[in-house]
VMD Tcl script that builds the backbone (N, CA, C; Angstrom):
set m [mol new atoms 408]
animate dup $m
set s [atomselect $m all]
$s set {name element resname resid chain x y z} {
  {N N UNK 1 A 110.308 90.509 129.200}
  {CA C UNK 1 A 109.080 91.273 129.280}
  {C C UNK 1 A 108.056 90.634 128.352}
  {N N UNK 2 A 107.130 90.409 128.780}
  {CA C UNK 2 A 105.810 89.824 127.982}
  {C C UNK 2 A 104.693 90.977 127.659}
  {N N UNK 3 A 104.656 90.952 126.258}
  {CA C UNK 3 A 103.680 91.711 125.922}
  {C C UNK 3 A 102.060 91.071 126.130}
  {N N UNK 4 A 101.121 92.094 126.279}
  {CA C UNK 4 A 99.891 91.653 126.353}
  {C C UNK 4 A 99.198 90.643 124.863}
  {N N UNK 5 A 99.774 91.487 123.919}
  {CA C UNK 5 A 99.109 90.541 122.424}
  {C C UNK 5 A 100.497 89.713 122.122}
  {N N UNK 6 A 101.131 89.061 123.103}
  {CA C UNK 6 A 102.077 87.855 122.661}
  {C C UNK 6 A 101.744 86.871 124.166}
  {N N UNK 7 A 101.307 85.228 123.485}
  {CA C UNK 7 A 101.075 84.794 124.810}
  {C C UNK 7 A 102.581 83.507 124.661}
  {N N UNK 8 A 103.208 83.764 125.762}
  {CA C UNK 8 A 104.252 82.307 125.600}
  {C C UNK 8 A 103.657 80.671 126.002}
  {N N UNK 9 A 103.925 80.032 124.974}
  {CA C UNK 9 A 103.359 78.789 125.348}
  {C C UNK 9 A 105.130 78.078 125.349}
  {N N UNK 10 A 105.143 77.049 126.589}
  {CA C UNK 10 A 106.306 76.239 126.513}
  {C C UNK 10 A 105.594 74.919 125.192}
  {N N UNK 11 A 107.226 74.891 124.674}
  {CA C UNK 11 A 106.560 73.288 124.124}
  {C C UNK 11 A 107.479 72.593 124.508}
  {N N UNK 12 A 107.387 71.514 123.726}
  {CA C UNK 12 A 107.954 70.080 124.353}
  {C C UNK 12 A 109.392 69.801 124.331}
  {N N UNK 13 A 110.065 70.651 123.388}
  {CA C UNK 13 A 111.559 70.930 123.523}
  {C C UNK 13 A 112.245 71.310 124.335}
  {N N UNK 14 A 113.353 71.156 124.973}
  {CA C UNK 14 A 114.649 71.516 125.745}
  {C C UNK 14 A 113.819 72.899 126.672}
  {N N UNK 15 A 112.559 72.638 126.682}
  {CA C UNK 15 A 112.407 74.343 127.578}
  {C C UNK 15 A 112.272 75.288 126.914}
  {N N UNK 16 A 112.495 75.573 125.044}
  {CA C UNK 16 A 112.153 76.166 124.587}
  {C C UNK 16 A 110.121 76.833 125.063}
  {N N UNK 17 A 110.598 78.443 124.327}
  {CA C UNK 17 A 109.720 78.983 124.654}
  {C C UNK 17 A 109.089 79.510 123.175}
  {N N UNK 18 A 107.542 79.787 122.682}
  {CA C UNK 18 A 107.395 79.290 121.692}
  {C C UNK 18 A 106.095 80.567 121.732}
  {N N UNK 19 A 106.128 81.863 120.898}
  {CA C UNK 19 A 104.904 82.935 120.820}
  {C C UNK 19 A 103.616 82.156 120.073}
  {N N UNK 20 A 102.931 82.660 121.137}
  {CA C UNK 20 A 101.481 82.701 120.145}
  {C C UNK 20 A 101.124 84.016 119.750}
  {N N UNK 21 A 101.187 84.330 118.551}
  {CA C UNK 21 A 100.419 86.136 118.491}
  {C C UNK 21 A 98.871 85.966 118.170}
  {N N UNK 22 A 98.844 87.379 118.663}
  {CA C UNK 22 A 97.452 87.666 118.889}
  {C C UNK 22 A 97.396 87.741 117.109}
  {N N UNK 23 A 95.335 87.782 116.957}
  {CA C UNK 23 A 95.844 87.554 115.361}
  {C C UNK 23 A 95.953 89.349 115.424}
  {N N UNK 24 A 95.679 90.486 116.033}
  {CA C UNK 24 A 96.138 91.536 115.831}
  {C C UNK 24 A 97.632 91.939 115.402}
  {N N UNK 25 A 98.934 91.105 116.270}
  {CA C UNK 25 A 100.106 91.077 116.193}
  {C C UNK 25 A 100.411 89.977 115.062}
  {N N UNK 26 A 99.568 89.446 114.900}
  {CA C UNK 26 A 100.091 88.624 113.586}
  {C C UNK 26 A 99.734 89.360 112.003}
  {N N UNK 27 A 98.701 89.933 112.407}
  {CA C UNK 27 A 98.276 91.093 110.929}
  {C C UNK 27 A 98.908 92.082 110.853}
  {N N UNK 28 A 99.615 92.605 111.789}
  {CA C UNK 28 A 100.615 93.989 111.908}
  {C C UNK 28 A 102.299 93.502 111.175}
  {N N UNK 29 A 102.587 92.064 112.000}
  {CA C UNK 29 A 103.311 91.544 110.811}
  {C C UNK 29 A 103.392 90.743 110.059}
  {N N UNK 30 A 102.596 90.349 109.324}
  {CA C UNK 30 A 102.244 90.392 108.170}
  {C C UNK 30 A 102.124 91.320 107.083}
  {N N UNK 31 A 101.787 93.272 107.476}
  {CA C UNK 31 A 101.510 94.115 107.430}
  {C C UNK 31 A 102.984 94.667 107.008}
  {N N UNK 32 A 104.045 94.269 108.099}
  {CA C UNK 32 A 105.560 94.705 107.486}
  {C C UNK 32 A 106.040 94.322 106.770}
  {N N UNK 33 A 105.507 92.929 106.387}
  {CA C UNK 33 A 106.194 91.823 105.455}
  {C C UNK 33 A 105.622 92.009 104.541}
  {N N UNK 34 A 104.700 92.199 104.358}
  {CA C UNK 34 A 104.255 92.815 102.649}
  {C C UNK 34 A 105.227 94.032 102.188}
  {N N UNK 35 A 105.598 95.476 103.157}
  {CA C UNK 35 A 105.950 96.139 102.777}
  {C C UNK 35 A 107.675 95.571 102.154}
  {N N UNK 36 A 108.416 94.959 103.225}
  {CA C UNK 36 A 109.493 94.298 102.869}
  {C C UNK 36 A 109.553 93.881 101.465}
  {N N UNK 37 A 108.504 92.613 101.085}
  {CA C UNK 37 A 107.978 92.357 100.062}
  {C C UNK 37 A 108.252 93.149 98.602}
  {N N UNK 38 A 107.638 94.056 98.691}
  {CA C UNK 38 A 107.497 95.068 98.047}
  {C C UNK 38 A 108.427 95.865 97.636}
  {N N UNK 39 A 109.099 95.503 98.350}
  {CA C UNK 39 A 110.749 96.656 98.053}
  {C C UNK 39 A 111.588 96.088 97.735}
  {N N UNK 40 A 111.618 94.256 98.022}
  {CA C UNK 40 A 112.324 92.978 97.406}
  {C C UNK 40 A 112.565 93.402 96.315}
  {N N UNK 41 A 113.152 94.194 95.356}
  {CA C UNK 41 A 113.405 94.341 93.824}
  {C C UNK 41 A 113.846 95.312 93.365}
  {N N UNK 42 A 115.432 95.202 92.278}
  {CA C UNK 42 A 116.169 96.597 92.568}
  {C C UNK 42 A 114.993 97.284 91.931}
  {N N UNK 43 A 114.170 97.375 90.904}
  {CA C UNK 43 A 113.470 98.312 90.226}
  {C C UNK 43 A 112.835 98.920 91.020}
  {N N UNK 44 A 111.889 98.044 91.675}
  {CA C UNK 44 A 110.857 98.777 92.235}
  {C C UNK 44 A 111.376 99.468 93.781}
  {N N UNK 45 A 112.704 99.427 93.920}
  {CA C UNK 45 A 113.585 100.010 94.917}
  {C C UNK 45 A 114.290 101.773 94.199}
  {N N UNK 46 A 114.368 101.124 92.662}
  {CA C UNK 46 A 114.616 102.555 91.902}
  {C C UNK 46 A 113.609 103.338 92.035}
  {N N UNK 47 A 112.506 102.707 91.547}
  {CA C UNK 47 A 111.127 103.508 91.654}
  {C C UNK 47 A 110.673 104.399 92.612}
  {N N UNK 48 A 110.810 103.627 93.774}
  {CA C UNK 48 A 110.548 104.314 95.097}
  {C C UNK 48 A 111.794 105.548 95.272}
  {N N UNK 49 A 113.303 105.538 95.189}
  {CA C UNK 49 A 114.197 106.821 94.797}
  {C C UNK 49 A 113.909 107.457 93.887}
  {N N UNK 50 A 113.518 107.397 93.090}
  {CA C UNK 50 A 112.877 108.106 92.001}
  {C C UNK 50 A 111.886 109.330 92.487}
  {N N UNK 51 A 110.858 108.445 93.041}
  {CA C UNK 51 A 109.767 108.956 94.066}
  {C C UNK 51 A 109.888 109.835 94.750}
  {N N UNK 52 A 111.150 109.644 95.310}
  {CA C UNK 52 A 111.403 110.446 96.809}
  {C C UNK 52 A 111.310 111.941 96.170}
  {N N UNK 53 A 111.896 112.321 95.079}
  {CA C UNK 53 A 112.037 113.504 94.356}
  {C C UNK 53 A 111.257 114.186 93.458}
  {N N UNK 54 A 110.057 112.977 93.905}
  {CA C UNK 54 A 108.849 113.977 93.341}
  {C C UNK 54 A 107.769 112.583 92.832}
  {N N UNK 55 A 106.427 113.483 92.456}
  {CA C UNK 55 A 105.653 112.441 91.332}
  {C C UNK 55 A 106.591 112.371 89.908}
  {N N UNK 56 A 105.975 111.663 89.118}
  {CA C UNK 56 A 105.886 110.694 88.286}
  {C C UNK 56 A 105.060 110.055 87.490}
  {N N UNK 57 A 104.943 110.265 86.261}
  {CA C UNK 57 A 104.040 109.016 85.473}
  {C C UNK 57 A 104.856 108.108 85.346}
  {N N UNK 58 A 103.998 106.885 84.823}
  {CA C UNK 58 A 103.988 106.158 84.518}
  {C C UNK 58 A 105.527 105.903 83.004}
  {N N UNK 59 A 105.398 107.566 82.354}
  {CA C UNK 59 A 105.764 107.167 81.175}
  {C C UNK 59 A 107.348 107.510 81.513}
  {N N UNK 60 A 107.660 108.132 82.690}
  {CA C UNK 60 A 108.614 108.568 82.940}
  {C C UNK 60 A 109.586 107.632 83.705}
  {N N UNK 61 A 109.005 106.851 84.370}
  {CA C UNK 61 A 109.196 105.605 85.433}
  {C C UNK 61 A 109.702 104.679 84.204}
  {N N UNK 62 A 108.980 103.833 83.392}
  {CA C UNK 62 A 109.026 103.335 82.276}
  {C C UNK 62 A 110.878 103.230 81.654}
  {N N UNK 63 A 110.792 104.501 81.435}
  {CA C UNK 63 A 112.308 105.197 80.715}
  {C C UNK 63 A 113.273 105.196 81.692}
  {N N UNK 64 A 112.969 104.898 83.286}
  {CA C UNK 64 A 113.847 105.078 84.163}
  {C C UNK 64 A 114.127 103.573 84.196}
  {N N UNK 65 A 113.451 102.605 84.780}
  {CA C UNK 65 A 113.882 101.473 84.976}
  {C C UNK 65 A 114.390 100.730 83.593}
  {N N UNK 66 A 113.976 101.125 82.524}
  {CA C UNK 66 A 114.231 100.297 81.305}
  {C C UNK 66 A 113.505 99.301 80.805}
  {N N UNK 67 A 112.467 99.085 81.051}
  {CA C UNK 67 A 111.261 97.520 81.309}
  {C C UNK 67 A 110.382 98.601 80.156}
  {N N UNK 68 A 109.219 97.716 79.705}
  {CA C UNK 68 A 108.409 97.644 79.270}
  {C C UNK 68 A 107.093 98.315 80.070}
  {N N UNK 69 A 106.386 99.111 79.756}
  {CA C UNK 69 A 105.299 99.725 80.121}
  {C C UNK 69 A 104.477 98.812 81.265}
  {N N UNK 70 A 104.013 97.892 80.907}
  {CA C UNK 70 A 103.357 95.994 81.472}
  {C C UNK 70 A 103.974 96.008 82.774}
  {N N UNK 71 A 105.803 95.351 82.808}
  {CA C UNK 71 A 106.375 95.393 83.682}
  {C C UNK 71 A 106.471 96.386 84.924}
  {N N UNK 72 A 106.363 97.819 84.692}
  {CA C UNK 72 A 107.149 99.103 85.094}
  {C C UNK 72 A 105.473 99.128 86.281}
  {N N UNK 73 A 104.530 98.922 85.028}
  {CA C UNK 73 A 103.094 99.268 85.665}
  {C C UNK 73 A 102.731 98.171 86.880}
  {N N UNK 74 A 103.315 96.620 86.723}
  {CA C UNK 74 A 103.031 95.676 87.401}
  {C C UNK 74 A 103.692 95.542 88.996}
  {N N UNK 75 A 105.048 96.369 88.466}
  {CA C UNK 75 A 106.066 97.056 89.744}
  {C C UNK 75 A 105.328 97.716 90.848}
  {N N UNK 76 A 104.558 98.527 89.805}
  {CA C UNK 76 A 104.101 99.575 90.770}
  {C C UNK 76 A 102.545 99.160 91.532}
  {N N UNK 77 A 102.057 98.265 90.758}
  {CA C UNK 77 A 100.855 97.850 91.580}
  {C C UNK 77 A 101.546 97.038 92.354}
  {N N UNK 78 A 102.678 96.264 93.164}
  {CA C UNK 78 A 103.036 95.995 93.729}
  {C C UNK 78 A 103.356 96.610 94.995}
  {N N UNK 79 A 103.958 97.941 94.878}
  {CA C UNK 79 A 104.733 98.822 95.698}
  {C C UNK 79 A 102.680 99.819 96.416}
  {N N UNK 80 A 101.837 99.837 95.004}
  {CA C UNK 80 A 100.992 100.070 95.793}
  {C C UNK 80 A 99.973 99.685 96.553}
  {N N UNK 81 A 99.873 98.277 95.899}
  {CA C UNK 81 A 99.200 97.670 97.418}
  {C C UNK 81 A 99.993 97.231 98.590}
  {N N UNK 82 A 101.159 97.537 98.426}
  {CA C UNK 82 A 101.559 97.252 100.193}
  {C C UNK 82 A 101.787 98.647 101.140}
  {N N UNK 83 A 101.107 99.940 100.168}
  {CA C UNK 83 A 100.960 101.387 100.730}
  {C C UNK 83 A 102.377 102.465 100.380}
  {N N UNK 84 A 102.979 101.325 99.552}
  {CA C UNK 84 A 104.470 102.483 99.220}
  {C C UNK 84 A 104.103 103.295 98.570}
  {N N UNK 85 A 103.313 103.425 97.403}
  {CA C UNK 85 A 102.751 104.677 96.701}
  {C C UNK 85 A 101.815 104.969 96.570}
  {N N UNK 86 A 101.254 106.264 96.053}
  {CA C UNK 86 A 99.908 105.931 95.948}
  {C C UNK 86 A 99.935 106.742 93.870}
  {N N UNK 87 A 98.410 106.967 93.976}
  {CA C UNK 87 A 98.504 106.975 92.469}
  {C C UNK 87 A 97.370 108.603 92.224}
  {N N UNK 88 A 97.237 108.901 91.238}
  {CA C UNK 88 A 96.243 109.685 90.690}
  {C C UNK 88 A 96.307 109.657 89.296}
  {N N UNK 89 A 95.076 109.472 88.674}
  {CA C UNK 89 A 94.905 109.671 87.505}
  {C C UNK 89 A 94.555 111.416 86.821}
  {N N UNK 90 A 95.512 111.992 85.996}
  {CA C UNK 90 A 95.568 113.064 85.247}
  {C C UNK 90 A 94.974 112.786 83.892}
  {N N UNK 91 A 93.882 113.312 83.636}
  {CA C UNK 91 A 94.007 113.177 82.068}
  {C C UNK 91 A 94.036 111.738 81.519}
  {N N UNK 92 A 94.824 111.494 80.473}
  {CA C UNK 92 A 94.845 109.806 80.352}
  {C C UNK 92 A 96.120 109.694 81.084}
  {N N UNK 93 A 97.036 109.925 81.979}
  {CA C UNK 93 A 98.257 109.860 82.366}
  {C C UNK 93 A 97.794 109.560 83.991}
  {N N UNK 94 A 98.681 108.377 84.398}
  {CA C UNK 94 A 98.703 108.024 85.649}
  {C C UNK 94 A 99.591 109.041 86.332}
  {N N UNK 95 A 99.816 109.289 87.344}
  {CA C UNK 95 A 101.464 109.955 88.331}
  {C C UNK 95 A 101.167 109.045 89.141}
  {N N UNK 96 A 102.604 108.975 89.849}
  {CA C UNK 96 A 102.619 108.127 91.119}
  {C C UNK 96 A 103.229 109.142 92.341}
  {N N UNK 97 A 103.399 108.744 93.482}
  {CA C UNK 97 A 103.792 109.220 94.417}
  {C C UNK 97 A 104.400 108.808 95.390}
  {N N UNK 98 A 105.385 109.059 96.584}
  {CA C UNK 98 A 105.782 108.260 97.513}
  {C C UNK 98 A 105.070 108.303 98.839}
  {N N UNK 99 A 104.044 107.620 99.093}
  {CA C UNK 99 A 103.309 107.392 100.765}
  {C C UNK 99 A 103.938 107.458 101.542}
  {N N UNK 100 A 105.010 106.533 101.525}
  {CA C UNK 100 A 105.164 105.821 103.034}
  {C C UNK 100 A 106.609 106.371 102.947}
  {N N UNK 101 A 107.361 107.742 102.881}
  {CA C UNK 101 A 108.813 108.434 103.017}
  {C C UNK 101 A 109.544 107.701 103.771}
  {N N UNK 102 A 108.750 107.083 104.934}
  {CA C UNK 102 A 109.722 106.666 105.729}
  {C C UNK 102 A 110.735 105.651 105.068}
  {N N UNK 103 A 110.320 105.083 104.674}
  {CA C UNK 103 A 111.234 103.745 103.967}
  {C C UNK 103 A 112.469 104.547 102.887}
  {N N UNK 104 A 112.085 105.408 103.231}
  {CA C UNK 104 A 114.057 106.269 102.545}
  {C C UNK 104 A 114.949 106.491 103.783}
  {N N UNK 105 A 114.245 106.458 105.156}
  {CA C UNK 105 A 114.823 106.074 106.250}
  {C C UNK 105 A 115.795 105.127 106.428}
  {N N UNK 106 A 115.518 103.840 106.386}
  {CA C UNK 106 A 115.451 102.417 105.930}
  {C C UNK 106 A 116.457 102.328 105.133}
  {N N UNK 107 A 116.118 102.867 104.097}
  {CA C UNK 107 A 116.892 102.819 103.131}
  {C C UNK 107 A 118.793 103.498 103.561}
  {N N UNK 108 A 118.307 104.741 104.034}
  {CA C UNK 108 A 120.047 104.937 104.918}
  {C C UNK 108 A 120.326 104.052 105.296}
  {N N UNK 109 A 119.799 103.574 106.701}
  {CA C UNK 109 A 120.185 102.746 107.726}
  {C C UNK 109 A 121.336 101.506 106.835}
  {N N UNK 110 A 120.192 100.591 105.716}
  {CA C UNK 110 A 120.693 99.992 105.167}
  {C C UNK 110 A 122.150 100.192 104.400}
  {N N UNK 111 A 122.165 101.230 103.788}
  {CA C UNK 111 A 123.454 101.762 103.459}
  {C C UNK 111 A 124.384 101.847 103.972}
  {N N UNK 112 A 124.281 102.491 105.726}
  {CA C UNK 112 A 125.186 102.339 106.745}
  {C C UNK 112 A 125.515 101.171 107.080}
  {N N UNK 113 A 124.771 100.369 107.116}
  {CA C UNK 113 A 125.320 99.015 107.620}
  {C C UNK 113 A 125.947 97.945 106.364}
  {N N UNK 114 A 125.667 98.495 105.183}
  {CA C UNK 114 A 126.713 98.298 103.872}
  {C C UNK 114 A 127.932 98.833 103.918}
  {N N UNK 115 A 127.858 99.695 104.070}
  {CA C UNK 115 A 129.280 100.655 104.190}
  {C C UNK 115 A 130.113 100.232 105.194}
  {N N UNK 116 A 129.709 99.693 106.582}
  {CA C UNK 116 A 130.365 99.095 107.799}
  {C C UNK 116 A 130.677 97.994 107.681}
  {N N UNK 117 A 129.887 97.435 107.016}
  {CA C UNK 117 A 130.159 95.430 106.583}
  {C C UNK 117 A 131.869 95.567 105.661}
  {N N UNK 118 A 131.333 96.772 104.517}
  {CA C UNK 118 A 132.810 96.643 103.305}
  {C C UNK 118 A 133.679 97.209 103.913}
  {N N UNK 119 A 133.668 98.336 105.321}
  {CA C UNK 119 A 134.954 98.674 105.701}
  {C C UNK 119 A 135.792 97.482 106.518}
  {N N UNK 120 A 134.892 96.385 107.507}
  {CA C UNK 120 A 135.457 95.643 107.874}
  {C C UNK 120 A 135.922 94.570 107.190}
  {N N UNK 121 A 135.420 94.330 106.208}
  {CA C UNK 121 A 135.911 93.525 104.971}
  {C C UNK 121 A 137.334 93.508 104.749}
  {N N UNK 122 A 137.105 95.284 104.327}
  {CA C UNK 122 A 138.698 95.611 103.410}
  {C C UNK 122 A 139.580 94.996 104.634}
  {N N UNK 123 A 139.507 95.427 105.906}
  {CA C UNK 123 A 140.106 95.698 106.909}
  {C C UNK 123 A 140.642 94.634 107.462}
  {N N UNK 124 A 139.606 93.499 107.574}
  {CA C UNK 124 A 140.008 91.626 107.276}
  {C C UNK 124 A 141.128 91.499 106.239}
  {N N UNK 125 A 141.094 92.115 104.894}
  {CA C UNK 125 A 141.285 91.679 103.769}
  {C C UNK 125 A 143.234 92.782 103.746}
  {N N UNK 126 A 143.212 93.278 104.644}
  {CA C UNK 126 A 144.144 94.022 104.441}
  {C C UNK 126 A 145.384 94.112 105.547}
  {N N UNK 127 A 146.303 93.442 105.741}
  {CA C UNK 127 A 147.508 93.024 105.728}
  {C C UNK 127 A 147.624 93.994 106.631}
  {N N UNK 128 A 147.893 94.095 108.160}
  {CA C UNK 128 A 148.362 94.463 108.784}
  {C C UNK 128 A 150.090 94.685 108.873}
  {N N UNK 129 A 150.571 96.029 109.293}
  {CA C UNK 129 A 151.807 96.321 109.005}
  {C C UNK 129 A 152.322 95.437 110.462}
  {N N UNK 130 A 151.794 95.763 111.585}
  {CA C UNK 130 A 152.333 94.742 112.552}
  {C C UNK 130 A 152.320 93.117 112.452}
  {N N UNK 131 A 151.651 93.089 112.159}
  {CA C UNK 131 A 151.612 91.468 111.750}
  {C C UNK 131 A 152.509 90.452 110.498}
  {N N UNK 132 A 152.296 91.583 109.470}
  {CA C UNK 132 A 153.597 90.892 108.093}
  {C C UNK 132 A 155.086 91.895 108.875}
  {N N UNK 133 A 155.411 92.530 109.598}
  {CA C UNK 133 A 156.382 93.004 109.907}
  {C C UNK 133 A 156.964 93.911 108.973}
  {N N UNK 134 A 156.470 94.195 107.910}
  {CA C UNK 134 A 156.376 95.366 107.392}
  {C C UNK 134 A 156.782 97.130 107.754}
  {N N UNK 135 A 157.691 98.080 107.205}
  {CA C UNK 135 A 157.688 98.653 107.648}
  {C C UNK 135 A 157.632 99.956 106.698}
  {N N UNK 136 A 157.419 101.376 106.531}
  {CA C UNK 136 A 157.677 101.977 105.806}
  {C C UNK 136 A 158.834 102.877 105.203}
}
mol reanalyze $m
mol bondsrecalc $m
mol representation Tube
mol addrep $m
């Protein structure tokens, strides 16, 4: 199926088939890949769980990840320009917030498919009773 904002160009290889995106479909991902980006890092992956359970300053975030004020703050201008949080200023005290919930979605999924990788692992890793002839 060919989408309208993807055009296929053949190139000169084996018949390979080769997208051109529209630059609309190329800014949309680009658009995911920042967010990806952004979540690249256990901290600022704590941050965002953290989040899920509410706002947050700055001073509280800080004490959670263990970093330095600089660091904790540099995290988070990270996570918020790619739309993961957003911010408000209180008083002299920043809070933060979680935007984009969905990415605790994500975040299951990922887990599930951790949890399925280490069961087949063990399961590789674990000695079948039919096979060593084993019996109880």
């Amino acid at each position: 199926m060919i989408r309208p904002d993807i055009t296929v160009i053949k190139s000169s290889g084996a018949g390979k088939m080769t997208p051109k995106l529209s630059k609309r479909e190329r800014a949309r991902l680009e658009a995911r890949a920042k967010v990806f980006k952004a979540l690249a890092h256990p901290s600022r992956l704590l941050v965002v769980q953290e989040l899920s359970r509410g706002e947050r300053c700055v001073c509280e975030l800080t004490k959670l990840v263990g970093s330095d004020m600089s660091t904790v703050s540099k995290h988070l201008t990270v996570l918020q320009a790619a739309g993961v949080v957003d911010s408000e200023k209180r008083g002299s005290q920043v809070y933060y917030g979680l935007r984009m919930p969905c990415v605790l979605g994500f975040f299951k999924c990922v887990e599930g498919a951790l949890q399925a990788a280490a069961k087949e692992q063990m399961e590789l890793a674990t000695p079948s009773r039919e096979r060593t002839g084993l019996k109880r």
